[in-house]
PABAMAR-210643 format. One record per atom (N, C-alpha, C): x, y, z. Coordinates in steps of 0.05 Angstrom, whole numbers, padded with zeros to 5 digits, always signed. Each point is the difference from the previous one (the first is absolute). Layout:
<sites>
XYZ/...
</sites>
This chain:
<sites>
+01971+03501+02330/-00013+00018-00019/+00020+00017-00016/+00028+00004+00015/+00017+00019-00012/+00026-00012-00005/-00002-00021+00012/+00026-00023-00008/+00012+00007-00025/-00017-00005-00018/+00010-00017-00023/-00009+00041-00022/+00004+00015+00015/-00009+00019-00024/+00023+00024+00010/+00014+00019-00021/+00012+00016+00003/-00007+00028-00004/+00010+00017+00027/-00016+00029-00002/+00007+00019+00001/+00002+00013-00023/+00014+00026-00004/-00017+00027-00005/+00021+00014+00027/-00005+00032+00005/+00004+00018-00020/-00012+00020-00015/+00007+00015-00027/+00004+00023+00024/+00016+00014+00010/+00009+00023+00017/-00001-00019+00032/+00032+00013+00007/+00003-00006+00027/+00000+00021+00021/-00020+00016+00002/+00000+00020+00035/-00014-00011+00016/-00010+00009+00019/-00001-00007+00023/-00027-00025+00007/-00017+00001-00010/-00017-00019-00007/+00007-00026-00020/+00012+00003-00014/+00015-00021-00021/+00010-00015+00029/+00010+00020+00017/+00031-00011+00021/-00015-00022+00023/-00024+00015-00001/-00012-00012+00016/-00012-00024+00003/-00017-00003-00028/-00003-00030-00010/+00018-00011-00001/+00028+00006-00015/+00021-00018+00003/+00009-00009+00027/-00006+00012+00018/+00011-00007+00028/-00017-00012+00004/-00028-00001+00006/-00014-00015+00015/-00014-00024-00016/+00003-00009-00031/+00001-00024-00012/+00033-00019+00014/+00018+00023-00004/+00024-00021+00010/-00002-00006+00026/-00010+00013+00023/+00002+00001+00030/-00020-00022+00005/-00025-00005-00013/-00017-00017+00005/+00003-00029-00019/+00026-00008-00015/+00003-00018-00009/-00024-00008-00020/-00013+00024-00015/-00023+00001-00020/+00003-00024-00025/+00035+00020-00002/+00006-00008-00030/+00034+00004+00007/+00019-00014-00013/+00026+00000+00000/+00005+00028-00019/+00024+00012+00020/+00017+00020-00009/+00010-00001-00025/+00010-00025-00019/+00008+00007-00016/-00018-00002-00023/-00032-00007+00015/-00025+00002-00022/-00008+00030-00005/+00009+00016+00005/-00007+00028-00001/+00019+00008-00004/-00010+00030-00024/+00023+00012-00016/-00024+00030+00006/+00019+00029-00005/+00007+00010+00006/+00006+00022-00023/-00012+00014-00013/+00011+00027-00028/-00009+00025+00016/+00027+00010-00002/+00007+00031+00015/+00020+00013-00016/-00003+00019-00004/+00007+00024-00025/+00031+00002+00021/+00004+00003+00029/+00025+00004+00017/+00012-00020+00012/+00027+00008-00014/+00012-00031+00005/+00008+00006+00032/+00001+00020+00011/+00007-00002+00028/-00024-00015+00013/-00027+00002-00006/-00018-00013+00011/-00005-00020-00013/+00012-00013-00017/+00000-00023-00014/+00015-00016+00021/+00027+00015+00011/+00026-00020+00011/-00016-00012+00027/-00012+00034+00010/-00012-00004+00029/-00018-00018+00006/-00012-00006-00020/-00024-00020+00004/+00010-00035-00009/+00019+00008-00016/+00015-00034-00001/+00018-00009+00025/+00013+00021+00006/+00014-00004+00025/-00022-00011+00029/-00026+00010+00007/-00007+00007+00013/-00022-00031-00002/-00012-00004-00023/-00019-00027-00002/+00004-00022-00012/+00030+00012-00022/+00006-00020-00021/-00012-00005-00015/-00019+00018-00008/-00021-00006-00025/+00015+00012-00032/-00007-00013-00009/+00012+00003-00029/-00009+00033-00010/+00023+00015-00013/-00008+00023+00002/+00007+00011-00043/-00005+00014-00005/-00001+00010-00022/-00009+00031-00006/+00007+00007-00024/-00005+00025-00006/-00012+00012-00028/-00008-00033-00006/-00024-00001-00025/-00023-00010+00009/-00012+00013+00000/-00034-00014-00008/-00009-00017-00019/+00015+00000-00028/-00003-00027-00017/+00014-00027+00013/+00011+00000+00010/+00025-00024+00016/-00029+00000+00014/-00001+00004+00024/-00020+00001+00019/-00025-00019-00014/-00014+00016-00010/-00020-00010-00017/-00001-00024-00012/+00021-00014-00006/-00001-00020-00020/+00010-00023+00019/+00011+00001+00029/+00002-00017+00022/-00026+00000+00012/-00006+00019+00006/-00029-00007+00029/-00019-00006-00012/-00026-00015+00020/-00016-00001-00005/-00030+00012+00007/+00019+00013+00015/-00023+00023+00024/+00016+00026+00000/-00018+00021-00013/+00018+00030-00004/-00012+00016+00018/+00010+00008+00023/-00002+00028+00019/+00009+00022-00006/-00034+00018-00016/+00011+00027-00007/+00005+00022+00017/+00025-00002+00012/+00007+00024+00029/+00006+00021-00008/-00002+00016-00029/+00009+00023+00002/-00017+00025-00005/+00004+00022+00004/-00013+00021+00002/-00016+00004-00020/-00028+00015+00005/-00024-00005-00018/-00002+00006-00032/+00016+00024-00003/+00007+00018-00024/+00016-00017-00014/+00008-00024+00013/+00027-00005-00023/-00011-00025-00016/-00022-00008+00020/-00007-00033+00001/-00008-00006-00033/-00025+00022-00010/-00007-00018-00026/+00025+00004-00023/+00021+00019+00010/+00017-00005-00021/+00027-00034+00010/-00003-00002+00021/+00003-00025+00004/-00006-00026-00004/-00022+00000-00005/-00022-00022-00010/+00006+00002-00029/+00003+00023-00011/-00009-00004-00032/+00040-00002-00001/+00021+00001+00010/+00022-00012-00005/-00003-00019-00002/-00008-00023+00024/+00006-00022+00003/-00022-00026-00017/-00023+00020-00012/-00026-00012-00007/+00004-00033-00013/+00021+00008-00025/+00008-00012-00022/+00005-00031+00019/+00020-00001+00025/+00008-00021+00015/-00022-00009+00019/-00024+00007-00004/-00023-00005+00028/-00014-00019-00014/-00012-00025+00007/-00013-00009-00014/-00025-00004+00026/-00020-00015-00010/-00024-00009+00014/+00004-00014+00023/+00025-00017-00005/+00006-00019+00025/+00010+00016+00025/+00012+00024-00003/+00010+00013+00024/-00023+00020+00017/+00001-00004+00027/-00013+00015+00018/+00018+00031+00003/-00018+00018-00001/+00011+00025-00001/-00021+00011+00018/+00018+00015+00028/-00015+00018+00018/+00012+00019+00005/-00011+00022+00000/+00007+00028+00004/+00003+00009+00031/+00014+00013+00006/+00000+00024+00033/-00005+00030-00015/+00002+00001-00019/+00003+00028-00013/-00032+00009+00013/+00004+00022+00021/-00032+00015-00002/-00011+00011-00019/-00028-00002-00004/-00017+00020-00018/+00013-00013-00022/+00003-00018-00012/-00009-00009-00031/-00010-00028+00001/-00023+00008-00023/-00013-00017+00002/-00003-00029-00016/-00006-00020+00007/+00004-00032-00015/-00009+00014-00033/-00015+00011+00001/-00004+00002-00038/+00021+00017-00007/+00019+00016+00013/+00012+00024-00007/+00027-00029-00002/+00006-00017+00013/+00028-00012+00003/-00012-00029-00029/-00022-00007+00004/-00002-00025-00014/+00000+00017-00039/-00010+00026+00002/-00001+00003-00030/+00030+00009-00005/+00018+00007+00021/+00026+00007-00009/+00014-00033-00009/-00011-00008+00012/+00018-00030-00003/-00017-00012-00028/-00021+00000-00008/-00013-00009-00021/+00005+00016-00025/+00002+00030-00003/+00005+00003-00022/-00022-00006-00024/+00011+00004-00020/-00012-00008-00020/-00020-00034-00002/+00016-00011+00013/-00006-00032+00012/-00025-00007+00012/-00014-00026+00003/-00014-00006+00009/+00003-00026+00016/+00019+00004+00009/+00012-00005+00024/-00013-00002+00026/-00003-00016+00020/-00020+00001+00022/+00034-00003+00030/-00001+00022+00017/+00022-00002+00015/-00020+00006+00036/+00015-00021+00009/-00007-00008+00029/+00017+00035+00015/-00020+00004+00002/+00007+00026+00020/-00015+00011+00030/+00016+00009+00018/-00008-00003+00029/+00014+00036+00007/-00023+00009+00009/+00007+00026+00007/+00009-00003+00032/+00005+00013+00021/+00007-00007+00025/+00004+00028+00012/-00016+00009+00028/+00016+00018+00016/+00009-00012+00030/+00029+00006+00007/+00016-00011+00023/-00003+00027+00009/+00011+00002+00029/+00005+00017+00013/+00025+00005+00015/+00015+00016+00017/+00022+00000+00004/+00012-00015+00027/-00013-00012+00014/+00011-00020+00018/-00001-00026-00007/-00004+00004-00032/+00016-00030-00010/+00032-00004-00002/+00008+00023+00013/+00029+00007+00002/+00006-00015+00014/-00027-00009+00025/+00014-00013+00023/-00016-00020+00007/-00009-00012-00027/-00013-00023+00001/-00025-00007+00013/-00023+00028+00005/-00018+00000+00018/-00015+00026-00028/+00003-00003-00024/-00024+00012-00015/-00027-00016+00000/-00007+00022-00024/-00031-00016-00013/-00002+00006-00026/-00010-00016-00012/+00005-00008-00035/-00028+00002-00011/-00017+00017-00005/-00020-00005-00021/+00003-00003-00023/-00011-00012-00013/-00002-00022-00026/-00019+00003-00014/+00006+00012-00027/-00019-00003-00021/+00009-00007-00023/-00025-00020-00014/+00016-00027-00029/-00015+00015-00020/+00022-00002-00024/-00013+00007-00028/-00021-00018-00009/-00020-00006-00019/-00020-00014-00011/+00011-00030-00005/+00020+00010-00010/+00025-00033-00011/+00017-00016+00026/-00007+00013+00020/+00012-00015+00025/-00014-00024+00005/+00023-00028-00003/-00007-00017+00017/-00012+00005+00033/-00003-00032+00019/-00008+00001+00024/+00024-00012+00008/+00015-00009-00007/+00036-00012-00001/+00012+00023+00012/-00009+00026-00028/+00020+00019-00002/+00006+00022+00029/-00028+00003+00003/-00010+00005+00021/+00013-00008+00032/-00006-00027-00002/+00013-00006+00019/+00032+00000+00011/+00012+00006-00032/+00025+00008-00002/+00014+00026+00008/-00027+00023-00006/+00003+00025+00005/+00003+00002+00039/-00019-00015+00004/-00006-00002+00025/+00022-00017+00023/+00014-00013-00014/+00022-00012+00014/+00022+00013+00002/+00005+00019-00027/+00020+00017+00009/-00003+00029+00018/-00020+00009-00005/-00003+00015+00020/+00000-00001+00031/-00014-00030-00004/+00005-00005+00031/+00031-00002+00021/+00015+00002-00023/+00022-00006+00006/+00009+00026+00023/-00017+00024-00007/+00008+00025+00016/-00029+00009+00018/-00021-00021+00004/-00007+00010+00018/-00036-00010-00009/-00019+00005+00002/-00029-00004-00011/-00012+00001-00028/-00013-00017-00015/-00023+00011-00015/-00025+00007+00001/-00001+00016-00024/-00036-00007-00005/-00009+00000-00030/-00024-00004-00009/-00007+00004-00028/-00020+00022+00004/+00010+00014-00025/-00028+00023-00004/-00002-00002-00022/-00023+00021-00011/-00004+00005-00034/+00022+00021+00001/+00000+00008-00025/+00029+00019-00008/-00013+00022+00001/-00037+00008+00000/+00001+00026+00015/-00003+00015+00026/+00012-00026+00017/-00002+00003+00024/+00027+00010+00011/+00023+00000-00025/+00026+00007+00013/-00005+00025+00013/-00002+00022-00012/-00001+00030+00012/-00004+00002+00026/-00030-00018+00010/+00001+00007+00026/+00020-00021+00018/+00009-00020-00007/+00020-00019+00007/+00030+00025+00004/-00005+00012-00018/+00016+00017+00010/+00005+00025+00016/-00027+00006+00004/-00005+00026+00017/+00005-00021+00029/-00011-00028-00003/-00001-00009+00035/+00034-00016+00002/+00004-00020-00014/+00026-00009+00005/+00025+00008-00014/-00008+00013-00019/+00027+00016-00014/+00014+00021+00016/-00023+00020+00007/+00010+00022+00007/+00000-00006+00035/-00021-00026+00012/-00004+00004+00025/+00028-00004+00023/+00027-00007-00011/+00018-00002+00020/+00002+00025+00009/+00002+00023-00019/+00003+00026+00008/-00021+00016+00014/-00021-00009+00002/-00014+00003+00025/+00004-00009+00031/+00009-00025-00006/+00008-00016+00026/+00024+00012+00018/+00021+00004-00031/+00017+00026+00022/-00007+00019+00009/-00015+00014-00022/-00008+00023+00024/-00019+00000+00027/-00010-00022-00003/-00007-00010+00027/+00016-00006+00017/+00019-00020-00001/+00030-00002+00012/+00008+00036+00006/+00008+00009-00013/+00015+00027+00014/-00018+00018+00014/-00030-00002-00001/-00009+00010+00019/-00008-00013+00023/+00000-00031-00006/-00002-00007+00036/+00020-00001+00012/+00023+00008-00012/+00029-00008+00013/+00004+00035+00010/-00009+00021-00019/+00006+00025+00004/-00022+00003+00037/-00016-00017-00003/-00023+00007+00023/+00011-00015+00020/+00008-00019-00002/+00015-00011+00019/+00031+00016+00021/+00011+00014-00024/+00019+00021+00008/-00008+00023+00012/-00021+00010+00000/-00018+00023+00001/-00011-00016+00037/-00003-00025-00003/-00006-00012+00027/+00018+00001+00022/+00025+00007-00012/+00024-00013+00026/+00017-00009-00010/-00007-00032-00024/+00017-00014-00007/+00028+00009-00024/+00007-00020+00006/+00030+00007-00011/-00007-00007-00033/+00019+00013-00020/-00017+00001-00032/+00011-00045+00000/+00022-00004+00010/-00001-00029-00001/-00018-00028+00007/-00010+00014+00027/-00022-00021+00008/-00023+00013-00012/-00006+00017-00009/-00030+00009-00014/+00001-00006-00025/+00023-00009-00017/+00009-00019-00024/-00014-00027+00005/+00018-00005+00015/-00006-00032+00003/-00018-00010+00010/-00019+00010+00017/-00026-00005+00014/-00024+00024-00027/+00005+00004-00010/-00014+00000-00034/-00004-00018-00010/+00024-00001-00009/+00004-00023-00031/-00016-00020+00011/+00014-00016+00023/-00006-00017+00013/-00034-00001+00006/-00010+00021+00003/-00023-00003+00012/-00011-00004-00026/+00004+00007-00032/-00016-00001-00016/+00008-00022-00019/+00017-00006+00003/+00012-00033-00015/-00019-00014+00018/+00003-00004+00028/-00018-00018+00008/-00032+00005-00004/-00009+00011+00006/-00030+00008-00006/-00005-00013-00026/+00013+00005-00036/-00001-00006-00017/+00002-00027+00005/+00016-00002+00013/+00001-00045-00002/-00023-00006+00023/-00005+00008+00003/-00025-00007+00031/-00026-00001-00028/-00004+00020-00011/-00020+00013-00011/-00002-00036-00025/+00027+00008-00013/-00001-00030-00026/-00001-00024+00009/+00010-00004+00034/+00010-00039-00001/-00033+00003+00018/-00016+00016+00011/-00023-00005+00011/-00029+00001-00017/+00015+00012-00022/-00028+00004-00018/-00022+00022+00008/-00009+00007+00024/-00018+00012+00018/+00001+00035-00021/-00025+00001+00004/-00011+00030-00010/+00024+00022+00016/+00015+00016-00019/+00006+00030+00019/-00007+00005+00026/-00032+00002-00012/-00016+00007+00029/-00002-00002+00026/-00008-00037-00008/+00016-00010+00024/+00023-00007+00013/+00020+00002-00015/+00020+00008+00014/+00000+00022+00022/-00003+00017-00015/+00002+00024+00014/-00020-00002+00023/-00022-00009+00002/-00011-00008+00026/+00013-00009+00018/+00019-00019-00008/+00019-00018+00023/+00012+00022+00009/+00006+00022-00010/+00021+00023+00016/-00014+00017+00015/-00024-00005-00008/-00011+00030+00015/-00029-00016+00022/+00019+00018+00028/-00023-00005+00022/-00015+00021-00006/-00022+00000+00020/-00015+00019+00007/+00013+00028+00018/-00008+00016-00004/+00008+00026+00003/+00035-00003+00014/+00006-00010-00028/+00038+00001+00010/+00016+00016-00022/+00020-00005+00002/+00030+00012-00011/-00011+00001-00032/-00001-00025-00016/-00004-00004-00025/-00024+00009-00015/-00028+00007+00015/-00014+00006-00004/+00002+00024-00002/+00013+00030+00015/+00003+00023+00003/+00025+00001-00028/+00014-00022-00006/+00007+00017-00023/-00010-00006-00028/-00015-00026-00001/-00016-00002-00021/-00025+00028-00004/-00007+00009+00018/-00022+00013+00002/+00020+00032-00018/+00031+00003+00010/+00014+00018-00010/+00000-00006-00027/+00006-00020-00013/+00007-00014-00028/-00029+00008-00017/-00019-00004+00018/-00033+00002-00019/+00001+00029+00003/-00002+00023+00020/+00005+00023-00007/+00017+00017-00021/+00018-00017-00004/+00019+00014-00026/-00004-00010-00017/-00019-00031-00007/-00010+00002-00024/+00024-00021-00011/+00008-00008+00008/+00021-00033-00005/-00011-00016-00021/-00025-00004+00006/-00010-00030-00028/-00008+00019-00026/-00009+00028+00004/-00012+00026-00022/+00033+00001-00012/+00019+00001+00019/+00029+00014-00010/+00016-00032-00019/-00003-00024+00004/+00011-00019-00004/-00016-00001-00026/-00024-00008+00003/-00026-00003-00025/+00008+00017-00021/+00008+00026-00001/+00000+00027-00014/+00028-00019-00011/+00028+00002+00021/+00019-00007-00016/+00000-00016-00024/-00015-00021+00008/+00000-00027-00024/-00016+00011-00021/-00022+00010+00001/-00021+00010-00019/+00021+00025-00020/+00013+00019+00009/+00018+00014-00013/+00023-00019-00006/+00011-00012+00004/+00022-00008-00006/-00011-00015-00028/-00030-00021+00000/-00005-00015-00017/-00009+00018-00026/+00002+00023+00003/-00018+00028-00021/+00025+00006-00005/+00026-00007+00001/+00027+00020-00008/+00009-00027-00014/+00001-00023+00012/+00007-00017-00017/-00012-00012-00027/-00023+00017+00003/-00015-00011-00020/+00003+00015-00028/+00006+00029+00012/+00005+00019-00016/+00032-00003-00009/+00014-00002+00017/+00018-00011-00014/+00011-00017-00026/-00018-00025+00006/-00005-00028-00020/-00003+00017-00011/-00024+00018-00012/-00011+00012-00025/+00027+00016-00012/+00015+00014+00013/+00020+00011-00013/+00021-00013-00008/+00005-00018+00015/+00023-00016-00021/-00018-00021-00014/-00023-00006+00002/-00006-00014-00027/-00004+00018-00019/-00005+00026-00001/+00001+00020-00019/+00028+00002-00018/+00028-00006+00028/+00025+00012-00014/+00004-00022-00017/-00012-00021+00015/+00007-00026-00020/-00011-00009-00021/-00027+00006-00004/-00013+00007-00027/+00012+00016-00024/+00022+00015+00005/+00000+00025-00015/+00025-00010-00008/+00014-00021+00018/+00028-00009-00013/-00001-00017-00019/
</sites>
């Protein structure tokens, strides 16, 4: 599917880094099919040195090689990005965004212009343990998206970890649960590890009998399919250990406190969108 097509990153930080690693790590697409436009040539060198992907420091060069454009750079800068490179975009190239909070009409009218022009566009939110090849990728296609294209979007992502498809106004809360949700998970992490220390244990084994306990659970939970629920049945006898602290967890209001997180988080991101589609309107 990606053999025969070349794919270039418009900004290389840490997400750019990461696709690039985990298309090369999983033998997606050949290293020297992917290119690479970064404003710093120190992170230009680092990332040639590091994957051997073809690197640059124009966006017209870029543009006029690939055939799949990954828009990685920060939100404010993006539609003046698009309307640089517009002139070189034609219909035939797939263009997907990481940029949060802008939206497929806000990126497809920068690229159209005056034109009536029809451009394959794919909005996308990743999350940040695509660092380590264990994210999740929601997916949303502009009106002009192929089911090819699609599947294209979807192959590269996979490269760092899961998909899914949503509508594009489903990102917000995609983001209150898997955007923002790693940073919940840690703070779950430092308090069962802080409780664990508070137990006796040493801050090292209350590390590792964490993580450990919640990496596995997560893979118990996905390779079994089985409801939460019952899971958690499998752990809990009758009037035992696990039950006395679940009964603690429902007293403080755990699923009220988790629920609340995502629900606020999806009301800040939303408000967000609205402001930089405001700043970006006005430019």
């Amino acid at each position: 599917m990606l053999k025969n097509k070349k794919i270039g990153f418009i900004g290389g930080g840490n997400m750019a880094e990461a696709l690039v690693n985990g298309l090369v790590s999983a033998s997606f697409i050949d290293a020297k099919s992917i290119f690479v436009s970064e404003p710093s040539k120190s992170k230009r060198e680092a990332l040639h040195a590091k994957y051997k992907v073809k690197v640059t420091g124009d966006n017209h060069e870029l543009v006029k090689k690939c055939d799949i454009l990954i828009l990685a750079v920060k939100p404010q800068i993006l539609k003046e990005v698009l309307r640089d490179i517009r002139m070189l975009v034609g219909s035939d190239k797939l263009v997907i965004s990481v940029a949060a909070g802008v939206p497929i009409s806000i990126m497809d009218g920068a690229l159209r212009g005056d034109s009536k022009k029809k451009f394959s566009v794919v909005r996308t939110m990743p999350n940040t343990p695509a660092l380590v090849q264990e994210g999740v990728t929601a997916i949303a296609s502009g009106k002009h998206v192929s089911k090819m294209d699609m599947k294209i979007a979807h192959r590269i992502f996979e490269a760092v970890g899961r998909t899914v498809d949503v509508d594009e106004d489903q990102l917000d809360a995609v983001t209150g649960l898997s955007g923002s949700g790693p940073a919940y998970i840690f703070m779950l992490i430092e308090s069962l590890s802080d409780a664990g220390v508070k137990m006796g244990l040493s801050r090292e084994v209350a590390n590792t009998l964490t993580i450990q306990t919640i990496l596995g659970s997560a893979k118990l939970a996905r390779e079994t399919g089985k409801h939460p629920g019952e899971l958690k049945d499998m752990v809990t006898s009758p009037a035992g250990t696990t039950i006395a602290g679940l009964h603690a967890l429902e007293e403080g209001g755990l699923r009220t406190t988790m629920m609340n997180a995502v629900e606020d988080a999806t009301l800040r991101a939303r408000d967000l969108g609205r402001i930089a589609l405001n700043e970006l309107n006005e430019k």
